[in-house]
Backbone as CSV, one residue per row, in Angstrom:
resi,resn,N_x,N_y,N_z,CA_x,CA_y,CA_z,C_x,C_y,C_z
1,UNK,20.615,22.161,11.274,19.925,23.454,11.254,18.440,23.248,11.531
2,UNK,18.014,23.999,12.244,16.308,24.210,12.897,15.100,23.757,11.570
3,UNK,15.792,25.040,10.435,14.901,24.741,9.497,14.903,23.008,8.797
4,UNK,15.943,22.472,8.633,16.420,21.571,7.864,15.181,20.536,8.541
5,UNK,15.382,20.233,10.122,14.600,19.431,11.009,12.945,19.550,10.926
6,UNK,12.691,21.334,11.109,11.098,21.488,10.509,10.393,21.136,9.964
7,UNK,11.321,21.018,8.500,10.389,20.307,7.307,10.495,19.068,7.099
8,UNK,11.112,18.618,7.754,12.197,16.537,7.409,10.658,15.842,7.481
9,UNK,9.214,16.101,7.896,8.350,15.417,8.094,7.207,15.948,7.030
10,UNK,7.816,16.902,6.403,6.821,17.249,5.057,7.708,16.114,4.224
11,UNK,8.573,16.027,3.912,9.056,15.228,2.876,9.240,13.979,3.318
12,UNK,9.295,13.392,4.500,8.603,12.157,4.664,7.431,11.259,4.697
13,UNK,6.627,12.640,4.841,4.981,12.204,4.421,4.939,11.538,3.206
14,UNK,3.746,10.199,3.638,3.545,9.554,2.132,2.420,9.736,1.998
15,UNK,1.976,10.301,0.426,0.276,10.898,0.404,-0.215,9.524,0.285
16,UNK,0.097,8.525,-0.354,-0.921,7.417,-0.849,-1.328,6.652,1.091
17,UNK,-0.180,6.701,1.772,-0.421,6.521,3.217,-1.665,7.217,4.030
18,UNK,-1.438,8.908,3.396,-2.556,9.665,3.936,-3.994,9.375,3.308
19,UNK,-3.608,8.977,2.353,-5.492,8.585,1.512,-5.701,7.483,1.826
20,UNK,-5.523,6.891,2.457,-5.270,5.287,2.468,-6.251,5.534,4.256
21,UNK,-5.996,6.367,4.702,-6.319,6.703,5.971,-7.411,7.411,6.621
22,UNK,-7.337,8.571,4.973,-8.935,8.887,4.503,-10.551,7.808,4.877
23,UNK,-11.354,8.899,5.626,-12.582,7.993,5.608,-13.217,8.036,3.986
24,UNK,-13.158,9.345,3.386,-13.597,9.821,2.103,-12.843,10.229,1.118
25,UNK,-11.865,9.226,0.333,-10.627,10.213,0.128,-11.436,10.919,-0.953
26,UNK,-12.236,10.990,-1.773,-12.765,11.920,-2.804,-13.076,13.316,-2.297
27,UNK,-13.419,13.440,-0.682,-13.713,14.412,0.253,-12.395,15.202,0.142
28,UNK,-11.266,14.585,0.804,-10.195,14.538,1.565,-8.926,15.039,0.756
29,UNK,-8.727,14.492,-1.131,-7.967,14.673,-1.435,-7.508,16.229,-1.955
30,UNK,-9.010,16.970,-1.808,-8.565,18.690,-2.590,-8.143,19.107,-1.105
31,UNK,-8.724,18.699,0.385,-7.786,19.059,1.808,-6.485,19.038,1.450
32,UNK,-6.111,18.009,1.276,-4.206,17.454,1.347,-3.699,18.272,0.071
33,UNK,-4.337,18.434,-0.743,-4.145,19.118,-1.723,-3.278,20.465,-1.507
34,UNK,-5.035,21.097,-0.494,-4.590,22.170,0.003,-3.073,22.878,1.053
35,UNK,-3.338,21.315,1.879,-2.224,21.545,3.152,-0.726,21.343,2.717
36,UNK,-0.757,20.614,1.072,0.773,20.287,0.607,1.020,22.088,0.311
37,UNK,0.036,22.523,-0.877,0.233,23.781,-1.163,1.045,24.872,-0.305
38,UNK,0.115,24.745,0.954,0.407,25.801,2.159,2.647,25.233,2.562
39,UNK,2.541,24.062,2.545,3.619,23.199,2.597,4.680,24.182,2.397
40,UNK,4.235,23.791,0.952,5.140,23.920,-0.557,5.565,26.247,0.038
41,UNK,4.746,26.495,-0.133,4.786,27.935,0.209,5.649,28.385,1.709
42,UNK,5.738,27.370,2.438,6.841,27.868,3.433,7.729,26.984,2.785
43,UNK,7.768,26.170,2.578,9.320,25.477,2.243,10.272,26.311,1.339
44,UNK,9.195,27.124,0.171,9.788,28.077,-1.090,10.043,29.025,-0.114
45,UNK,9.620,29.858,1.007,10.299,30.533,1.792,11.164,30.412,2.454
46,UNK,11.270,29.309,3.331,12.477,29.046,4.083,13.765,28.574,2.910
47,UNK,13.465,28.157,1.802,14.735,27.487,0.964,15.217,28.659,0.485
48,UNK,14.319,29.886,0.595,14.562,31.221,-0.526,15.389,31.767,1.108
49,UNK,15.117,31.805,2.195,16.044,32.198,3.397,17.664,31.270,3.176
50,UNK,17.820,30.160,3.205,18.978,29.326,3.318,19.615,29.941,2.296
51,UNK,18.868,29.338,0.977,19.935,29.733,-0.427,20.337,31.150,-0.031
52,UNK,19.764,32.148,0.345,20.219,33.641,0.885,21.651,33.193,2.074
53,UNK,21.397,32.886,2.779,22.805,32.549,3.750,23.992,31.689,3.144
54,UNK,23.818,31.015,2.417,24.648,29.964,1.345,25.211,31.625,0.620
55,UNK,24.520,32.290,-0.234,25.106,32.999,-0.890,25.784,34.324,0.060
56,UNK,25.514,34.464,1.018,26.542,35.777,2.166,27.673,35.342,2.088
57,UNK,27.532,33.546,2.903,28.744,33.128,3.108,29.577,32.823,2.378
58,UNK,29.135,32.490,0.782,30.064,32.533,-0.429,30.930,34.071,-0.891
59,UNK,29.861,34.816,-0.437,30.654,36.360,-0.510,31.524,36.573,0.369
60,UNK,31.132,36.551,1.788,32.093,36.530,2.615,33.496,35.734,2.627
61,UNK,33.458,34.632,2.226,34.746,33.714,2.125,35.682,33.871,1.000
62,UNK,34.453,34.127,-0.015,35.528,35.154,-1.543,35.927,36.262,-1.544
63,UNK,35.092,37.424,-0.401,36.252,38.633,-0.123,36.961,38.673,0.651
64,UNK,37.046,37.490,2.148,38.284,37.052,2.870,39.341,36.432,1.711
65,UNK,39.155,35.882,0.668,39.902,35.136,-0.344,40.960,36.416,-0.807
66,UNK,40.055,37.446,-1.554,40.745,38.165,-2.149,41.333,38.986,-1.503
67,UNK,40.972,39.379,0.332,41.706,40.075,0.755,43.008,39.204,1.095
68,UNK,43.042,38.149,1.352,44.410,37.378,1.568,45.260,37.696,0.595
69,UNK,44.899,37.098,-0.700,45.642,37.596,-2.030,46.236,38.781,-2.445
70,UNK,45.541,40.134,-1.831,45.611,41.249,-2.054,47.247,41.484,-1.144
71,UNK,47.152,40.756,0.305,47.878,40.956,1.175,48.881,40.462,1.057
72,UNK,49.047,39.372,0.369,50.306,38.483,-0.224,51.072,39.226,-1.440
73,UNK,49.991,39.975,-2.510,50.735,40.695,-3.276,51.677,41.802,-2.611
74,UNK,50.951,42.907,-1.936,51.784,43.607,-0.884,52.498,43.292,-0.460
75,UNK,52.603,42.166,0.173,53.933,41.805,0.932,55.246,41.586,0.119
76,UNK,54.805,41.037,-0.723,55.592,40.737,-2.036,56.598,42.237,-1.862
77,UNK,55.402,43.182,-2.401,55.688,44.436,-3.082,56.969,45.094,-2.299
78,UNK,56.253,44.823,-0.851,57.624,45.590,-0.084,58.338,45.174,-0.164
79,UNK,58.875,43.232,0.133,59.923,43.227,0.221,60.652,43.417,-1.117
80,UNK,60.077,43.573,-2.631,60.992,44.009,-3.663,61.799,45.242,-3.273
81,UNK,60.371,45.960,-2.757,61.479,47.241,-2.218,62.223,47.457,-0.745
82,UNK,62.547,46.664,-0.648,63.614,46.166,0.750,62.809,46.672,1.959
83,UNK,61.386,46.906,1.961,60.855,47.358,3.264,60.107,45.952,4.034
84,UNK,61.193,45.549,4.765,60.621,43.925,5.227,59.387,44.580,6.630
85,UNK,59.510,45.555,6.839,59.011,45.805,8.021,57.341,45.747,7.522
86,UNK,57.228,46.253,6.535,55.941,46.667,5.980,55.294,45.230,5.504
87,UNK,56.295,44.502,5.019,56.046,43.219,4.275,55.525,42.225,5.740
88,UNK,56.231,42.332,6.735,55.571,41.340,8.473,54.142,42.137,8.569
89,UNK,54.179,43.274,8.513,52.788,44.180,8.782,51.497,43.196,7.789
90,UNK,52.034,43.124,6.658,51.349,42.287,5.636,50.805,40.918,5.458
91,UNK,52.190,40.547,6.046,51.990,39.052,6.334,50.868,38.518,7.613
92,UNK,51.592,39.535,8.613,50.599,39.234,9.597,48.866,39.769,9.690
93,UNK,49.190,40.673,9.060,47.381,40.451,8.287,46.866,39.845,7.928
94,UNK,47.936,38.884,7.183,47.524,37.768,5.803,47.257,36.520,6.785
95,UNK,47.504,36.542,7.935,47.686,35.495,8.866,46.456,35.472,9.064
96,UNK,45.951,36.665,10.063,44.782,36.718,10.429,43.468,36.181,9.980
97,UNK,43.625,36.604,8.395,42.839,36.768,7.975,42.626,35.511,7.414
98,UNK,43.515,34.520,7.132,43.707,32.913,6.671,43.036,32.401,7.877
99,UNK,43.233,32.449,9.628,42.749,31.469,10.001,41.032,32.226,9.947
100,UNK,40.648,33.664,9.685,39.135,34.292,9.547,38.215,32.726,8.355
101,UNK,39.632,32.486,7.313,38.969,32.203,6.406,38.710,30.959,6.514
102,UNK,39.540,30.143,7.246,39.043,28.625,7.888,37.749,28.404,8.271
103,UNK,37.787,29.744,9.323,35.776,29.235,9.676,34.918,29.850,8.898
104,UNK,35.256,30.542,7.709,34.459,31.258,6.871,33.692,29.538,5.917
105,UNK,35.394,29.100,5.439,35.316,28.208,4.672,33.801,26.807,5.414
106,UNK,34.168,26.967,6.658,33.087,25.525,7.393,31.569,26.379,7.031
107,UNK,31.887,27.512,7.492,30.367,28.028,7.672,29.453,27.774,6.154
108,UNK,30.776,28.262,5.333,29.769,28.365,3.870,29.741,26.732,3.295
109,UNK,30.528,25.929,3.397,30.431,24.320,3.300,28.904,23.737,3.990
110,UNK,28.701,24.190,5.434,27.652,23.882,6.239,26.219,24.624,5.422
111,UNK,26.284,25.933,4.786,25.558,26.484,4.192,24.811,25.919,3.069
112,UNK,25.773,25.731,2.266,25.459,25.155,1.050,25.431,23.471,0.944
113,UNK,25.327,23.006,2.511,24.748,21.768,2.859,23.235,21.845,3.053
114,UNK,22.857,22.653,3.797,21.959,22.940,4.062,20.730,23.141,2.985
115,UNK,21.499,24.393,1.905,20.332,24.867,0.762,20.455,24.174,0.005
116,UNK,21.301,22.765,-0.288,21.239,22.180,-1.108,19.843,20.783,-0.712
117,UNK,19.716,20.217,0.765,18.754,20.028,1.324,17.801,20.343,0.940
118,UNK,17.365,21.628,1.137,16.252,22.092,1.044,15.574,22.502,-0.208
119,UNK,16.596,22.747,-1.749,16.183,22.159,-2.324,15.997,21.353,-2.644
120,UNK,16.060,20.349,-2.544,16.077,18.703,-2.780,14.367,18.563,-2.216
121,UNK,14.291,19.308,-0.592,12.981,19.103,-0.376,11.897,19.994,-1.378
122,UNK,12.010,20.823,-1.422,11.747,21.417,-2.512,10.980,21.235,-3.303
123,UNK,11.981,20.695,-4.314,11.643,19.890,-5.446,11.002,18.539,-5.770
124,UNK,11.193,17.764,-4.401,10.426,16.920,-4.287,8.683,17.157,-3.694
125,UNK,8.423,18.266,-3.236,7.441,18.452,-2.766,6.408,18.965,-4.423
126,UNK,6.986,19.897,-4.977,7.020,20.163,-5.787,6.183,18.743,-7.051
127,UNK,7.289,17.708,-6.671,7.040,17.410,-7.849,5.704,15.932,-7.234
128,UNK,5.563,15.565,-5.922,4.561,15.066,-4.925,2.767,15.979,-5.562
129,UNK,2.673,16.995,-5.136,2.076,17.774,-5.696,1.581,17.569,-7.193
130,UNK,2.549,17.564,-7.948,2.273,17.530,-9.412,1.623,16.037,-9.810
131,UNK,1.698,14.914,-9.106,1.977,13.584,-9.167,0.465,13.277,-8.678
132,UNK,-0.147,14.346,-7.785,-1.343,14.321,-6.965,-2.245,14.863,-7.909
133,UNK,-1.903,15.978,-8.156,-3.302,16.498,-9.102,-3.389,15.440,-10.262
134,UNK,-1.959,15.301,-11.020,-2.474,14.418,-12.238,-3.067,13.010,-11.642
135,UNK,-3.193,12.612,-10.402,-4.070,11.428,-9.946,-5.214,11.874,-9.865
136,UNK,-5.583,13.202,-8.768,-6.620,13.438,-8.353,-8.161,12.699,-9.066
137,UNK,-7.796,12.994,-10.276,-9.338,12.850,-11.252,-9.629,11.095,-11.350
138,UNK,-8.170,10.415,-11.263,-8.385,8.690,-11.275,-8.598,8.568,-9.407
139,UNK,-8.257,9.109,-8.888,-8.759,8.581,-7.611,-9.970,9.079,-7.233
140,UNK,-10.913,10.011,-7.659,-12.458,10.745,-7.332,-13.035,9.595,-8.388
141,UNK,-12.435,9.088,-9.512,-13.061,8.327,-10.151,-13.230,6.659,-9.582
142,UNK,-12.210,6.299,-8.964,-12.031,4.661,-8.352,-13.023,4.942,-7.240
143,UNK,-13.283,5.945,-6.555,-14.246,6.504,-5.086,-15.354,5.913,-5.203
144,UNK,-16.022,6.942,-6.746,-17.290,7.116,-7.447,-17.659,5.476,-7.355
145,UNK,-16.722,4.436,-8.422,-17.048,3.544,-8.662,-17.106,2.274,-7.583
146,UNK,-15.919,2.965,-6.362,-16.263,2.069,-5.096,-18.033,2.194,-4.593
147,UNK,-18.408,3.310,-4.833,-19.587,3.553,-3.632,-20.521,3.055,-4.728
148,UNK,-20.599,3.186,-5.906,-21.655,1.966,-6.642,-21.766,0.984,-6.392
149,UNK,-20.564,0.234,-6.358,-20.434,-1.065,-6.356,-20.911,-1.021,-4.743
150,UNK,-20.646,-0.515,-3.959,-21.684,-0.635,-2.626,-22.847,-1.052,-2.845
151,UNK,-23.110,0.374,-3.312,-24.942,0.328,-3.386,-25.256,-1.016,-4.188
152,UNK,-24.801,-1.429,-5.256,-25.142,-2.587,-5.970,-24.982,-3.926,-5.108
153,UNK,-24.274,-3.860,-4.204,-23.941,-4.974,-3.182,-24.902,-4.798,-2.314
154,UNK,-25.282,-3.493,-1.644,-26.416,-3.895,-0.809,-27.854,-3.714,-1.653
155,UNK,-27.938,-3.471,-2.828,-29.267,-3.955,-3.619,-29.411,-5.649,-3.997
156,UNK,-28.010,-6.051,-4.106,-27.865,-7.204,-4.143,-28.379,-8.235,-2.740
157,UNK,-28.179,-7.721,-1.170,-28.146,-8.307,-0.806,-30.129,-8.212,-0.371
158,UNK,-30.559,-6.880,-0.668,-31.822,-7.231,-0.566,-32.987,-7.909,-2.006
159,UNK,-32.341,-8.479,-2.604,-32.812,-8.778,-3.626,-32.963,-10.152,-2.967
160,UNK,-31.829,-10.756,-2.236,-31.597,-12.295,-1.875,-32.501,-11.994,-0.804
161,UNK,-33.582,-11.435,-0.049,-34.196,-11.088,1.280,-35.526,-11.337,0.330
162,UNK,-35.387,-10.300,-0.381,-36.838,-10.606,-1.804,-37.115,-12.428,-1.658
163,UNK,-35.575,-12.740,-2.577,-35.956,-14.250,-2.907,-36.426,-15.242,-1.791
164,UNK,-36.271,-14.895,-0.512,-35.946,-15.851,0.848,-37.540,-15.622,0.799
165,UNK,-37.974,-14.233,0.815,-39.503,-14.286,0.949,-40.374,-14.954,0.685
166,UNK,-39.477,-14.706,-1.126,-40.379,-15.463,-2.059,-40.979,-16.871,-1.756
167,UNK,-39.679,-17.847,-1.497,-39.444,-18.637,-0.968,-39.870,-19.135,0.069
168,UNK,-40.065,-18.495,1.192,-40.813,-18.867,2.042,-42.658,-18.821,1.856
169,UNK,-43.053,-17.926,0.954,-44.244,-17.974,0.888,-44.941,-18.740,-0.162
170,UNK,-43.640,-19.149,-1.084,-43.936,-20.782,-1.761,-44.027,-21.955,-0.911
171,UNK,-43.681,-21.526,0.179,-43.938,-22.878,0.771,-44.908,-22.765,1.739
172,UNK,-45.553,-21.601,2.075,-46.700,-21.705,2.776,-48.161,-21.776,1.446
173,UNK,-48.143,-21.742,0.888,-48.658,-21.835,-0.344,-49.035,-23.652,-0.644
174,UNK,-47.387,-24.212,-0.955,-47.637,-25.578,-0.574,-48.437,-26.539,0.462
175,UNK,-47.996,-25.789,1.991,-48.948,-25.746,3.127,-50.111,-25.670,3.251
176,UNK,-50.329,-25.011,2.547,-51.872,-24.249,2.179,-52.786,-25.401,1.288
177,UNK,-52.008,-25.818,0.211,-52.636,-26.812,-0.849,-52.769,-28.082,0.021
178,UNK,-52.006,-28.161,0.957,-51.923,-29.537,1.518,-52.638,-29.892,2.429
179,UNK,-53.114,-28.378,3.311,-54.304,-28.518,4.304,-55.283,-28.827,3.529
180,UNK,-55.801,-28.378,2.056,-56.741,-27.999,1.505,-57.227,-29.796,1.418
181,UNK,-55.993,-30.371,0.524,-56.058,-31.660,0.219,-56.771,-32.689,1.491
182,UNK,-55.991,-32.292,2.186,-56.367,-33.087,3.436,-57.983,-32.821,4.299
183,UNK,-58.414,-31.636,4.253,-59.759,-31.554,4.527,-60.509,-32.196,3.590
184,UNK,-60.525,-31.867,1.641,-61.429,-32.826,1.205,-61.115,-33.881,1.091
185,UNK,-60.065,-34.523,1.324,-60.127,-36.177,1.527,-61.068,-36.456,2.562
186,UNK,-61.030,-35.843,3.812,-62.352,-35.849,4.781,-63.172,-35.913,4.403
187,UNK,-63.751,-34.723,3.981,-64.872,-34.735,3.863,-65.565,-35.928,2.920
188,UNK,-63.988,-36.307,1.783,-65.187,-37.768,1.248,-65.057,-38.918,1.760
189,UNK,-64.454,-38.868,2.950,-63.940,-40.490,4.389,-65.669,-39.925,4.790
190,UNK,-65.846,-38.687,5.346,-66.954,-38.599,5.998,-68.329,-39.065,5.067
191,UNK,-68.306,-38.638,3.861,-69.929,-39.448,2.966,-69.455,-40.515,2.931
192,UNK,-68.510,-41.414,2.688,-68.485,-42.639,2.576,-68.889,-43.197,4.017
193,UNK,-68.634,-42.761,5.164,-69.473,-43.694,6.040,-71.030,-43.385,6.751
194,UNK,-71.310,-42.006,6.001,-72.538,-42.057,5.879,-73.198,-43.097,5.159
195,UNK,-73.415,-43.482,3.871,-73.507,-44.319,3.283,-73.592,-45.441,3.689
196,UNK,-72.581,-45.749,4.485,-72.489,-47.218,5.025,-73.350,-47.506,6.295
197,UNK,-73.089,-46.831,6.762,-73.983,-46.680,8.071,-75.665,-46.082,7.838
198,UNK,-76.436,-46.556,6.669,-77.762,-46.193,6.687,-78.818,-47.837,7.157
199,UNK,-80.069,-47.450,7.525,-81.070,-48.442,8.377,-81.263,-49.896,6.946
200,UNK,-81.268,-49.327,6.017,-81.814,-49.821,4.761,-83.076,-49.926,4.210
201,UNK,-83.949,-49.915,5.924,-85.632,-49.161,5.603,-86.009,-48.321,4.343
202,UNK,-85.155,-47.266,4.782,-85.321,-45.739,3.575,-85.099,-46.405,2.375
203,UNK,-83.881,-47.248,1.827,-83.834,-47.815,0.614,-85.315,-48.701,0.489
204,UNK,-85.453,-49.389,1.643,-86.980,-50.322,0.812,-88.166,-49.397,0.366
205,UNK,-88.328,-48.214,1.147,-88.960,-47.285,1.593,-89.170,-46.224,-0.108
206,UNK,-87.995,-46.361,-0.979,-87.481,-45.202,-1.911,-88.292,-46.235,-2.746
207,UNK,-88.041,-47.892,-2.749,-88.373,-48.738,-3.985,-89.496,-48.710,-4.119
208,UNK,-90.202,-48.263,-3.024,-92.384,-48.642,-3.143,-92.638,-47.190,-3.838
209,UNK,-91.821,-46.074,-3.538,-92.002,-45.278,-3.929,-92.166,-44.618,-4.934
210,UNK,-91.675,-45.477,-6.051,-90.877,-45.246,-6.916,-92.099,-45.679,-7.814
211,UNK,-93.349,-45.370,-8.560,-94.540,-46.006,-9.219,-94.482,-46.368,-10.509
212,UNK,-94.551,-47.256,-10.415,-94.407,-47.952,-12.231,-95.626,-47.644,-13.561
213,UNK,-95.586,-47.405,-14.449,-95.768,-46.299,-15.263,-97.632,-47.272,-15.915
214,UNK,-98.401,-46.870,-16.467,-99.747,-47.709,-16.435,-99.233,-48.746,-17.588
215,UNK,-98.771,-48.624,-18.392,-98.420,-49.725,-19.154,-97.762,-50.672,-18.569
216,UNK,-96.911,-51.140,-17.647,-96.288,-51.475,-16.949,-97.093,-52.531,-16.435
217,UNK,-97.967,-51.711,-15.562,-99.610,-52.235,-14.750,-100.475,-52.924,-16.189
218,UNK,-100.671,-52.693,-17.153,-101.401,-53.839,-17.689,-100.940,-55.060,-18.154
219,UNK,-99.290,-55.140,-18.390,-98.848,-55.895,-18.485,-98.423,-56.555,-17.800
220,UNK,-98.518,-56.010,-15.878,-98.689,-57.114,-15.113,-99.766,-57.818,-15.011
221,UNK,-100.849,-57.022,-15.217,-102.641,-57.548,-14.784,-102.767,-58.790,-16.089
222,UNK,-101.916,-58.689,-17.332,-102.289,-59.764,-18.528,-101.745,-60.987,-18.129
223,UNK,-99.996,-60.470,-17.970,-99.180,-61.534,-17.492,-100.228,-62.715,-15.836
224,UNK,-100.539,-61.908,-15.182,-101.656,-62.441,-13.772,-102.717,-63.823,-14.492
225,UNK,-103.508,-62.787,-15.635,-104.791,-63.621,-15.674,-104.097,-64.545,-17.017
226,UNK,-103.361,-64.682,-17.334,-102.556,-65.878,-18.251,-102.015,-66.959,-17.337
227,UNK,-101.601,-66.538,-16.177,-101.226,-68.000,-14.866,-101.797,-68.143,-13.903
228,UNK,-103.275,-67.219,-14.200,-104.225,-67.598,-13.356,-103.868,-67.201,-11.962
229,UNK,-103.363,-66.118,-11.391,-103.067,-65.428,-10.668,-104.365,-64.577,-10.410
């Protein structure tokens, strides 16, 4: 049946497949929510159409039933009363109406194949639905806590960009101390060969310069006229 085929892909849908497929399922899941709903609302229509044809054809095949029965009693009836003619009239009604009830019998078998289907889909949609909302609130919640843990991963990864900095500008720092080192070691390579490299004039030059105090001077002039100098 048309309908039976229609819906065979609502009830094969798997929601955890569809969220799974989701860019946002916290976005996404009151959508699917929505589109099972809309679902669910033709399926309760079309199952409320079938179960309606299931139940004609149960009427129909139970008043072909009872008209057979009805026709068998009659026949009966006449021939008690020796009217066989009336009783073939009967029978052959009863005929008719037996092979009516053969395809009555497939149609309503096929019927109540059908609405029994469709509830089945039904009820499973039904109960898909019910299975979703009571998730809904743990899956907006696992979302929430995915996209933290993002953000904490990429705060994490600029924290390690921080440290690399850091890091690198400890070592220009080191660089820095080491040029430093290395110029004043120069500069004391450079006085030390000043030093070395002087005339020695200026030193004789500093010693005359240098005047010795008057006591000094009389005790050279005593020391003189004691060795007769």
């Amino acid at each position: 049946m048309g309908i039976i085929s229609r819906f065979a892909d609502i009830m094969s849908a798997n929601i955890n497949a569809l969220l799974d497929r989701a860019e946002d399922p916290a976005k996404m899941i009151d959508q699917y929510l929505r589109n099972l709903q809309e679902d669910l609302a033709n399926v309760k229509e079309e199952t409320a159409t079938v179960m309606a044809e299931e139940k004609r054809c149960e009427r129909e095949l139970k008043e072909c039933s009872a008209q057979i029965a009805k026709l068998q009693a009659y026949a009966e009836k006449a021939v008690l009363a020796g009217n066989d003619n009336d009783a073939k009239r009967f029978l052959a009604e009863k005929a008719s109406l037996v092979e009516k009830q053969a395809g009555l019998q497939q149609a309503y078998e096929a019927a109540a194949a059908n609405s029994s289907k469709m509830k089945q889909m039904y009820d499973k949609l039904c109960s898909d639905i019910s299975t979703l909302n009571a998730r809904k609130d743990a899956i907006k919640a696992k979302v929430a806590v995915a996209k933290t843990q993002e953000k904490i991963n990429k705060i994490g990864s600029s924290i390690q960009g921080a440290a690399d900095n850091l890091s690198a500008f400890d070592r220009m720092e080191a660089k820095a101390n080491q040029m430093l080192d290395k110029a004043n070691a120069m500069a004391e390579l450079n006085g030390l060969d000043s030093a070395e490299g002087g005339t020695g004039v200026e030193d004789l030059m500093g010693k005359y310069d240098a005047q010795p105090s008057a006591a000094v001077e009389d005790e050279l002039a005593a020391l003189k006229a004691k060795l007769g100098k």
